[in-house]
PAZA-612732 format. One line per field, with one value per residue (C-alpha): residue number from 1; residue in three letters; y, z, x. Coordinates in steps of 0.25 Angstrom, whole numbers. Example, Ala and Ser with C-alpha at 12.3 -4.5 7.8 and 13.67 -1.06 7.14 Angstrom:
i = (1 | 2)
aa = (ALA | SER)
c2 = (-18 | -4)
c3 = (31 | 29)
c1 = (49 | 55)
//
This chain:
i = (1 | 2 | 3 | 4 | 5 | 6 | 7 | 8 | 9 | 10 | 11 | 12 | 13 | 14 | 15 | 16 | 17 | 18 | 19 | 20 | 21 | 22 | 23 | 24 | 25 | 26 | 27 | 28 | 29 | 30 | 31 | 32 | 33 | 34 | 35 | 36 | 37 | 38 | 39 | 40 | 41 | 42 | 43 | 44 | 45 | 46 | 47 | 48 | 49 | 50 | 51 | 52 | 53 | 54 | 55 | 56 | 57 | 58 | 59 | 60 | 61 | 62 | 63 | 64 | 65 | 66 | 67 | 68 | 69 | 70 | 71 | 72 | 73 | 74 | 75 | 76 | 77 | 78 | 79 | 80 | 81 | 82 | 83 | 84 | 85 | 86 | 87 | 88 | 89 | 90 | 91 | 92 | 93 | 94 | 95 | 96 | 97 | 98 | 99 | 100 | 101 | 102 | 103 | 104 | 105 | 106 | 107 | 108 | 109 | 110 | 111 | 112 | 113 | 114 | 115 | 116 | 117 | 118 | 119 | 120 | 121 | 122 | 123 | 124 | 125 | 126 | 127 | 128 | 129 | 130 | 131 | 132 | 133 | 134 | 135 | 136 | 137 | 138 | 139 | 140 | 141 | 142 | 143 | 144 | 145 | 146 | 147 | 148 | 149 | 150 | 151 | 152 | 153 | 154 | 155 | 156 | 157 | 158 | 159 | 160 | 161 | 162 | 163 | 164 | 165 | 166 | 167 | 168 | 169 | 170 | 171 | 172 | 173 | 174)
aa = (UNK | UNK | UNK | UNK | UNK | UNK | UNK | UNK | UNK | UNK | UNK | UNK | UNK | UNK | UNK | UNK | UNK | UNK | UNK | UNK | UNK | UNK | UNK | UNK | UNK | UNK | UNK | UNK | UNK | UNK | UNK | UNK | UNK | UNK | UNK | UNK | UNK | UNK | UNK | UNK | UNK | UNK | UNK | UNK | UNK | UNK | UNK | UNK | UNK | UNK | UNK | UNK | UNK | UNK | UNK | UNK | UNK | UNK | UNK | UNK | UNK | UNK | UNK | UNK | UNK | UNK | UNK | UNK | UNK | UNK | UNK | UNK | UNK | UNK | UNK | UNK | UNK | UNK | UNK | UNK | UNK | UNK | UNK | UNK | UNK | UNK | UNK | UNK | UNK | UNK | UNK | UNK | UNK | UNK | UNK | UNK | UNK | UNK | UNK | UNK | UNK | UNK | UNK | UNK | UNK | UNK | UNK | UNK | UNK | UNK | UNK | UNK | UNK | UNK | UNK | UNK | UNK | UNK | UNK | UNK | UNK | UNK | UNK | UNK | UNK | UNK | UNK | UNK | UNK | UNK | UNK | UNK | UNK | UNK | UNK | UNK | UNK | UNK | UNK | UNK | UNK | UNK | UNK | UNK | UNK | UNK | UNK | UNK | UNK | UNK | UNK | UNK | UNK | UNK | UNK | UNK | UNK | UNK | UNK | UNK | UNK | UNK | UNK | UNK | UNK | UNK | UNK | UNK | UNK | UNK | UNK | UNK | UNK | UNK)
c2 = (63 | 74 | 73 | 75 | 65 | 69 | 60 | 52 | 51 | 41 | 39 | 43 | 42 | 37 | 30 | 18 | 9 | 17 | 17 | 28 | 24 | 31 | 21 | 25 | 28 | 19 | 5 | -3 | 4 | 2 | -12 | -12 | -19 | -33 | -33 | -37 | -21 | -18 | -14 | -12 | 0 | 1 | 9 | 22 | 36 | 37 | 50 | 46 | 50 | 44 | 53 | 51 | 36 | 38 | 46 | 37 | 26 | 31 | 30 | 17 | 16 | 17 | 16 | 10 | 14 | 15 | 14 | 21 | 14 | 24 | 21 | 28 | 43 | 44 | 41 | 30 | 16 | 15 | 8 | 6 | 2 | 4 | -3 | -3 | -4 | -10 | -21 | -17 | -4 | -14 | -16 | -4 | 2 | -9 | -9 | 7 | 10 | -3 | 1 | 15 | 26 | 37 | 52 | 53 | 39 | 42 | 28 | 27 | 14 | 11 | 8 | -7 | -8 | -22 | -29 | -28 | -42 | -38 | -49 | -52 | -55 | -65 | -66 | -78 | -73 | -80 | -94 | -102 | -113 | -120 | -115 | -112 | -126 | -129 | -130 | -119 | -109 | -117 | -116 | -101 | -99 | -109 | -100 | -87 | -93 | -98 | -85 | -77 | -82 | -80 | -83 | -84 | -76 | -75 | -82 | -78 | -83 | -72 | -79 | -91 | -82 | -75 | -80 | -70 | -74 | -66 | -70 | -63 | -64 | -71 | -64 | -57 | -57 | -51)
c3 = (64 | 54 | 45 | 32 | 25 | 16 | 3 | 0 | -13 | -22 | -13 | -14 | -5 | -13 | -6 | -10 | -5 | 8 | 10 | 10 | 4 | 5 | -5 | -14 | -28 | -37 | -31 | -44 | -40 | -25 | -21 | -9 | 3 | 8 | 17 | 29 | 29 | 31 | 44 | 50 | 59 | 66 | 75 | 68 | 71 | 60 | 57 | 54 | 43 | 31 | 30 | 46 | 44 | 33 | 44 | 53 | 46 | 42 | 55 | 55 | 41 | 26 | 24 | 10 | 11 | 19 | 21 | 29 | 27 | 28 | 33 | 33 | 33 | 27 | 40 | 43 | 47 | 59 | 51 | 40 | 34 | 33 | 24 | 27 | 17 | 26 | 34 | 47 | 48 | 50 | 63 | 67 | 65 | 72 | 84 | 84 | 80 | 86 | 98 | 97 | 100 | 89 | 95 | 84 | 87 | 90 | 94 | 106 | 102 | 98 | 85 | 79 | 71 | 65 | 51 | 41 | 38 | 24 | 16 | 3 | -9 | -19 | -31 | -42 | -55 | -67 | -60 | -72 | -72 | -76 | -64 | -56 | -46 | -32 | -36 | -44 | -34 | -22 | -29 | -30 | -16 | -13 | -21 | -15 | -1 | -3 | -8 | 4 | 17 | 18 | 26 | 18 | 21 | 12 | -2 | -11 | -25 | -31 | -44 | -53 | -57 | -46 | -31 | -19 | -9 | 5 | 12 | 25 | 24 | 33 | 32 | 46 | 56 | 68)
c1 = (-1 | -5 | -15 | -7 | -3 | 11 | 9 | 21 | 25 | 16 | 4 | -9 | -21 | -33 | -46 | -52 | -64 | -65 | -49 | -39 | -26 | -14 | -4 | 5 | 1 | 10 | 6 | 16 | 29 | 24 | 19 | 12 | 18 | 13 | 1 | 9 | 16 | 0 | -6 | -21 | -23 | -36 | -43 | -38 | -48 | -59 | -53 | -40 | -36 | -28 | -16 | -17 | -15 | -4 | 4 | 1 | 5 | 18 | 24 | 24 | 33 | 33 | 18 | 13 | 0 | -11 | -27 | -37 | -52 | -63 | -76 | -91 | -90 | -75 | -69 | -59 | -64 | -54 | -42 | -33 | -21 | -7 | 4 | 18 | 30 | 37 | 33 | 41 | 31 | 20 | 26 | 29 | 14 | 10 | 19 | 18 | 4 | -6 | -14 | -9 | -19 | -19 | -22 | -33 | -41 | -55 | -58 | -50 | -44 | -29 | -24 | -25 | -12 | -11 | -4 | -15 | -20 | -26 | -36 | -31 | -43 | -39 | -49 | -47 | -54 | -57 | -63 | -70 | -78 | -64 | -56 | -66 | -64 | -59 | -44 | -41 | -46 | -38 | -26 | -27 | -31 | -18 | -10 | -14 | -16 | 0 | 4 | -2 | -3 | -18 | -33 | -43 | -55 | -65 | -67 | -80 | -85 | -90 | -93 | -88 | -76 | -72 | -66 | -63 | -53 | -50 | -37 | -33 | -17 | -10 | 5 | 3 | 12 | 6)
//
């Protein structure tokens, strides 16, 4: 796979919080796909690169964007992610791609391919000393629990104003 990476038209490759991100750059008249069109791929070389993970993602299908997580020293942490437009791409990266060995791996280790089961945060602002009770905030989580399919992970109270949620979805169809 060569290292160049052609650009297509309105994408842009920016870096944030220790992740590289190739995405297009109008995100309004491009709405990202759903998260199941995401998948996880693991044990990639700590020099890979990202116009090497853009290629490579590309063989699968009509890639939306894609994100390589960098760790100490600027190299790769050993995975990232890709998402699909279409869904049917997910499979075939996965069927094509998992336990595959790339000819640049340094780890000796085949390729984990996987659908990408991403946490959602839900924050409820504004709690007062009025709303601020048992069944006010259940009938928010019911409503955001209803409307995605969700685990519930992790909840945090940072003040008397501000509620943390972490869901882990639950739309996965392994």
């Amino acid at each position: 796979m060569a290292d160049e990476l052609v650009f297509d038209t309105n994408y842009s490759l920016l870096t944030v919080n220790s992740q590289i991100i190739y995405k297009p750059t109008d995100e309004r008249d491009d709405p990202e796909p759903d998260n199941d069109h995401e998948v996880y791929v693991g044990n990639l070389p700590a020099y890979y690169t990202i116009e090497k993970f853009v290629n490579f993602a590309k063989i699968s299908g009509s890639i939306y964007s894609v994100r390589l997580l960098k760790g100490n020293g600027g190299l790769n942490k050993g995975f990232g992610y890709i998402l699909y437009r279409e869904l049917a791409a997910v499979d075939i990266a996965i069927k094509t791609f998992n336990e595959c060995y790339l000819p640049e791996s340094d780890t000796n280790r085949p390729l984990i391919v996987q659908k990408s089961l991403r946490n959602t945060i839900m924050m409820i602002y504004g709690l007062s000393k009025r709303n601020n009770n048992i069944f006010y905030i259940r009938s928010e989580i019911n409503y955001f629990v209803i409307n995605h399919p969700s685990l519930l992970l992790k909840f945090e109270c940072e003040d008397d104003t501000k509620l943390f949620l972490s869901f882990k979805s639950l739309n996965t169809n392994f």
